[in-house]
MDAnalysis code that builds the backbone (N, CA, C; Angstrom):
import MDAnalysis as mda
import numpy as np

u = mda.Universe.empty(303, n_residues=101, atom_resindex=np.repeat(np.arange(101), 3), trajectory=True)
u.add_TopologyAttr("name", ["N", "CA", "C"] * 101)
u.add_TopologyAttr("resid", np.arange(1, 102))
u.add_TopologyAttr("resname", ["UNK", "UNK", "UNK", "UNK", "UNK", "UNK", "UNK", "UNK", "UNK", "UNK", "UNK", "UNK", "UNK", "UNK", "UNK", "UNK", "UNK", "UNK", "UNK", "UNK", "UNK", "UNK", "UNK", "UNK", "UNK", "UNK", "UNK", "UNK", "UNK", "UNK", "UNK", "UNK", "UNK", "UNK", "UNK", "UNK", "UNK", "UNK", "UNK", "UNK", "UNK", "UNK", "UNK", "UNK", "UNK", "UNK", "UNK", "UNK", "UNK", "UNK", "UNK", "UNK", "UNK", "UNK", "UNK", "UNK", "UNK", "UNK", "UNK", "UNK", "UNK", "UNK", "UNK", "UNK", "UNK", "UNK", "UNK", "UNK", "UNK", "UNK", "UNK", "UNK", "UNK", "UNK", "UNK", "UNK", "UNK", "UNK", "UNK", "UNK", "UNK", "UNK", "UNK", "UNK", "UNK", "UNK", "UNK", "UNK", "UNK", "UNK", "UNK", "UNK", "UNK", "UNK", "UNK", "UNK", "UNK", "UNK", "UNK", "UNK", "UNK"])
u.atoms.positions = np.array([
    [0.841, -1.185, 0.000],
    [0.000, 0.000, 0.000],
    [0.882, 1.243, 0.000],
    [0.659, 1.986, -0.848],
    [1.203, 3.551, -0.529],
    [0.935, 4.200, 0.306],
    [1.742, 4.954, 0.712],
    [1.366, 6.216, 1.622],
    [-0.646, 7.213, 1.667],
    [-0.701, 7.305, 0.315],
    [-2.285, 8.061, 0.428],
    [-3.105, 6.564, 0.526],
    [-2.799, 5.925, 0.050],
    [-4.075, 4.711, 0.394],
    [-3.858, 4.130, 1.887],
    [-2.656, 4.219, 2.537],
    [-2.836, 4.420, 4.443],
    [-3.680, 5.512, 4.847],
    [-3.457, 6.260, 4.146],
    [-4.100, 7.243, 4.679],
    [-5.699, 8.044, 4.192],
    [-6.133, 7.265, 3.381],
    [-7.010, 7.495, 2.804],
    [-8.103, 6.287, 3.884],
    [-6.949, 5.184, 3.604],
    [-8.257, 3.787, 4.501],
    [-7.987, 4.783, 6.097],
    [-7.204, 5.534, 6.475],
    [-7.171, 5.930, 8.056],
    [-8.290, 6.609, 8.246],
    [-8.721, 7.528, 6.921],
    [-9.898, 8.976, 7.110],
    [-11.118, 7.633, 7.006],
    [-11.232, 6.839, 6.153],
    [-12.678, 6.052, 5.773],
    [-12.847, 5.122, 7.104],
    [-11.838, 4.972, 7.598],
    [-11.823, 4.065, 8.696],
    [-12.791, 4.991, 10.120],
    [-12.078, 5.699, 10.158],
    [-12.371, 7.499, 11.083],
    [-14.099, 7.633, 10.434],
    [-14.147, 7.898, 9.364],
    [-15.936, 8.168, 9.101],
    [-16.692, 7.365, 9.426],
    [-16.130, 6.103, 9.096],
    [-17.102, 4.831, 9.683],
    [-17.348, 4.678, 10.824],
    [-16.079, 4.730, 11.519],
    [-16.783, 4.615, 13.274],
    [-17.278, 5.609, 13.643],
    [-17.223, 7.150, 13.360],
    [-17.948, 8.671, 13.899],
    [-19.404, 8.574, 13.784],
    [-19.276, 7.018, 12.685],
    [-21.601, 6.832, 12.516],
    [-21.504, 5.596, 12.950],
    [-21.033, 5.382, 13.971],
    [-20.959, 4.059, 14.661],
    [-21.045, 2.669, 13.633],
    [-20.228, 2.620, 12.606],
    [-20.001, 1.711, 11.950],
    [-18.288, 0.761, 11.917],
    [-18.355, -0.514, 12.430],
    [-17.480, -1.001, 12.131],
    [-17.651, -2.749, 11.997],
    [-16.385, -3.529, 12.363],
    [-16.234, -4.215, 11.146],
    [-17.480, -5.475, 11.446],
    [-18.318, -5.570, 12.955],
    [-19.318, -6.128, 13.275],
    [-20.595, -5.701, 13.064],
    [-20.424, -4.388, 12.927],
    [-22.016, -3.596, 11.886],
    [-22.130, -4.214, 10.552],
    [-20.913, -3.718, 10.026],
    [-20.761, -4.402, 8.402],
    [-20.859, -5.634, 8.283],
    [-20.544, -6.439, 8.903],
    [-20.606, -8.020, 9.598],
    [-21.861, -8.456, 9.340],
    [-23.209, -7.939, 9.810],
    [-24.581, -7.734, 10.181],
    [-24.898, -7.473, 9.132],
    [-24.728, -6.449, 8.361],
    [-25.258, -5.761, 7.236],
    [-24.832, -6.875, 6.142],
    [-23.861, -7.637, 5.902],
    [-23.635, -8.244, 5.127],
    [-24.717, -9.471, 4.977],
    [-24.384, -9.928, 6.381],
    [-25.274, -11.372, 6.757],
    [-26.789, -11.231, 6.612],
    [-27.329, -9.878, 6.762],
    [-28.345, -9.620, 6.511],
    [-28.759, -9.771, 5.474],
    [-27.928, -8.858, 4.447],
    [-28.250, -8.976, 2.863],
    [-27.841, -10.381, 2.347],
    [-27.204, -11.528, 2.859],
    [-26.970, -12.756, 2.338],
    [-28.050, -13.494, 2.108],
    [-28.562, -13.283, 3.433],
    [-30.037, -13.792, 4.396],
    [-31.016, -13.815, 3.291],
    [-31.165, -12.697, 3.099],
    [-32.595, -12.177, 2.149],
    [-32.153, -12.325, 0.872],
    [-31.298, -12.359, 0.704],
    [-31.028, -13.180, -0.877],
    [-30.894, -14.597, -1.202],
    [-30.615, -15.219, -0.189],
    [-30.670, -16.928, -0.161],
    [-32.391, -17.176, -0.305],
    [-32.922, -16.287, 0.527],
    [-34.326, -16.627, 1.324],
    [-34.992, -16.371, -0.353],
    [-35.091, -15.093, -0.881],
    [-35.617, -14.971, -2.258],
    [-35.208, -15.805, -3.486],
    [-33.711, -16.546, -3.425],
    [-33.529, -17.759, -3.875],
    [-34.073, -18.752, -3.846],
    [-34.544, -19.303, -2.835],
    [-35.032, -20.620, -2.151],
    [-37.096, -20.306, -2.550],
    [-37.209, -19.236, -2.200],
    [-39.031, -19.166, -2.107],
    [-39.015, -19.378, -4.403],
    [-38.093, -18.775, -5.124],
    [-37.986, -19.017, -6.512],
    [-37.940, -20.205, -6.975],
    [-37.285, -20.924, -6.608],
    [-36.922, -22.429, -6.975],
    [-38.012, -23.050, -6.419],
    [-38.590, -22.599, -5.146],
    [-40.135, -23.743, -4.497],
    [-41.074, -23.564, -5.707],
    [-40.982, -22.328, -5.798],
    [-42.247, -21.725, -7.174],
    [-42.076, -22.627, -8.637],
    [-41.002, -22.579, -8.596],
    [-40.456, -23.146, -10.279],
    [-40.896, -24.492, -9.950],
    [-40.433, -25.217, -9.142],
    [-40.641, -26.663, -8.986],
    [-42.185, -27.051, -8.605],
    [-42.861, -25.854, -7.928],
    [-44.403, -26.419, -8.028],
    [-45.241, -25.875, -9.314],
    [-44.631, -25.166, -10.091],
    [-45.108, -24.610, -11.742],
    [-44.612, -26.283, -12.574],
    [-43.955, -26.749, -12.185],
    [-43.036, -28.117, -12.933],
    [-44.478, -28.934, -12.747],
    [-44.458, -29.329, -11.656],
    [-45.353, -30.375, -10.991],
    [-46.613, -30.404, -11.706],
    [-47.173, -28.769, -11.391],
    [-48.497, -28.764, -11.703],
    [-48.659, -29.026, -13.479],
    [-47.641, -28.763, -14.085],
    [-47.778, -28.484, -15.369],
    [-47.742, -30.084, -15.793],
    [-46.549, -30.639, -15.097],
    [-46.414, -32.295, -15.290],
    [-47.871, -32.611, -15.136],
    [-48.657, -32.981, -14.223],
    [-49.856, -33.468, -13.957],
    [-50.967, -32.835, -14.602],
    [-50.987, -31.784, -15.146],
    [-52.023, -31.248, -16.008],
    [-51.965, -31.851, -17.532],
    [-50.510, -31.784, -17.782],
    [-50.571, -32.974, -19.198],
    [-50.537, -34.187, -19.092],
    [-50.328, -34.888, -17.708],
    [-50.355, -36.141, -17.591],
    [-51.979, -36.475, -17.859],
    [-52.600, -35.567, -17.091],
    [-54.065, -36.157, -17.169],
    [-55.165, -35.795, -18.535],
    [-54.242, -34.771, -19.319],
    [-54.833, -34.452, -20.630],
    [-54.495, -35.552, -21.438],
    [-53.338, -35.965, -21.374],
    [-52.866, -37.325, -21.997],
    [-53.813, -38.448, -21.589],
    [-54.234, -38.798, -20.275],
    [-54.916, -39.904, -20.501],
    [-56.507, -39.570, -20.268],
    [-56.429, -39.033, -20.361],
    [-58.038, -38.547, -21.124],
    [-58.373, -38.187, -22.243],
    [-57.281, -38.003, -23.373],
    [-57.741, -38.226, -24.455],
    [-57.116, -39.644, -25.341],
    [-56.267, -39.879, -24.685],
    [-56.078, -41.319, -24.935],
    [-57.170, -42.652, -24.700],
    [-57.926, -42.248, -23.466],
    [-59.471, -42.964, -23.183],
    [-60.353, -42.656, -24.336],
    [-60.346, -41.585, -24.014],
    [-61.345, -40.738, -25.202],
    [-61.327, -41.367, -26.436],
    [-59.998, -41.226, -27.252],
    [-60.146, -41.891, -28.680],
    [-59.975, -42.466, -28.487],
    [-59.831, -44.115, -27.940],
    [-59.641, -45.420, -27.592],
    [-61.369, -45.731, -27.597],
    [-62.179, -45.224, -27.439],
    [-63.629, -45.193, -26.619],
    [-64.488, -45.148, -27.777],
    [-63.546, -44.078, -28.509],
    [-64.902, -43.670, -29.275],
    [-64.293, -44.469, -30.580],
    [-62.939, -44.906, -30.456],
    [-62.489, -46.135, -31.869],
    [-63.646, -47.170, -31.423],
    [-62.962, -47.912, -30.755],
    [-63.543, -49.249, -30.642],
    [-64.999, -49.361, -31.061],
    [-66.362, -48.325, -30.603],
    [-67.422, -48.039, -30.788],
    [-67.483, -47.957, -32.130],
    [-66.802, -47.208, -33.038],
    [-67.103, -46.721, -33.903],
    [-66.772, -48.550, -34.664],
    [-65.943, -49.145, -34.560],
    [-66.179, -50.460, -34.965],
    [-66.940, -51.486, -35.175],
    [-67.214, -51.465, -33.026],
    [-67.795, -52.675, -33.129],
    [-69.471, -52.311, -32.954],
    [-69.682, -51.256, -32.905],
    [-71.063, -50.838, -33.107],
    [-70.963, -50.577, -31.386],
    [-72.644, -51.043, -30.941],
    [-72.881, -50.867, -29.638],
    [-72.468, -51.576, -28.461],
    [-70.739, -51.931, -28.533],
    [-70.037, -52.158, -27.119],
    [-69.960, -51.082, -26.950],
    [-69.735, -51.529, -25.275],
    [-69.575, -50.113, -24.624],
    [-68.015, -50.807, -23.788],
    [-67.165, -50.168, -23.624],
    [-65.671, -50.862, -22.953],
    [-65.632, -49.290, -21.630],
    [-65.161, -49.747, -20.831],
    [-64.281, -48.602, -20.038],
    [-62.623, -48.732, -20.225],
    [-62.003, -47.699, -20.097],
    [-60.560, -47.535, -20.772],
    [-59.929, -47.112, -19.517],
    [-58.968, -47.669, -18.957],
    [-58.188, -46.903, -17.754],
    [-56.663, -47.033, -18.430],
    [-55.654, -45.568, -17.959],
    [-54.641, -45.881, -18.191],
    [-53.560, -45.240, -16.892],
    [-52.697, -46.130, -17.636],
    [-51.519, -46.137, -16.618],
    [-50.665, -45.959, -16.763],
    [-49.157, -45.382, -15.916],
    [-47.914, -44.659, -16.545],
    [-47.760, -43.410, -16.475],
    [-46.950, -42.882, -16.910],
    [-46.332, -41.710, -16.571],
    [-46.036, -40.582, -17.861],
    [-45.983, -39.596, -18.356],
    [-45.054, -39.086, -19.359],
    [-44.407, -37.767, -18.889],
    [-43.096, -38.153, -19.255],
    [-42.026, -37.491, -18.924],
    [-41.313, -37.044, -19.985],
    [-41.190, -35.705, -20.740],
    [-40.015, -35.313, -21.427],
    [-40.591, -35.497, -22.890],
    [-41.715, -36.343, -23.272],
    [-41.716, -36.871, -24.744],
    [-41.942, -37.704, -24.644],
    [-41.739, -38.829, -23.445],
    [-41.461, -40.272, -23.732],
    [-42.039, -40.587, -22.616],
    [-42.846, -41.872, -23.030],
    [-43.560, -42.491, -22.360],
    [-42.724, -43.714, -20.885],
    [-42.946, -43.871, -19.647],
    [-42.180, -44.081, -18.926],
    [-42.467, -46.497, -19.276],
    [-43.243, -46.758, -20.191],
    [-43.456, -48.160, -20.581],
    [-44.437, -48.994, -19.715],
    [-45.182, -47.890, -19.132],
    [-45.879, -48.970, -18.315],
    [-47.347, -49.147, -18.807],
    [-47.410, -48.230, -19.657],
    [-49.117, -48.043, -19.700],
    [-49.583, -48.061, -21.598],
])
């Protein structure tokens, strides 16, 4: 360090404590602002991951309801007046079907 930057950190050092600031205020102030930025991190990612979920299960169940659906109204349209119930099962993830259903 040079000479004016001793003496420059001596005056900033001097202002800080004259407003009762030092290196356990700043300490506080830091941890504070860490605090509330982790915390607004964490409540973002809960949000994203229950926007995931809900969105997963809203096409999961559009998927097998219209998969019943035209399954329902094929077969009918075939065999005339059977009537079948259609349940399905499985998962879809990504594009691709998880093989169970």
């Amino acid at each position: 360090m040079t000479v004016e930057q001793i003496e420059l950190r001596k005056i900033l050092t001097q202002m800080l404590a004259d407003n009762g600031i030092n290196r356990e205020t700043i300490k506080g102030f830091v941890e504070e602002i860490v605090s509330e930025k982790v915390d607004r991190a964490i409540d973002r990612i809960i949000h994203e991951t229950n926007m995931d979920s809900l969105v997963r299960t809203t096409i999961q169940n559009t998927i097998n309801r219209t998969i019943s659906d035209e399954v329902s109204w094929n077969v009918r349209r075939v065999l005339g007046s059977v009537s079948i119930s259609i349940e399905t099962h499985g998962s879809f993830r990504g594009g691709e079907s998880d093989g169970k259903g």
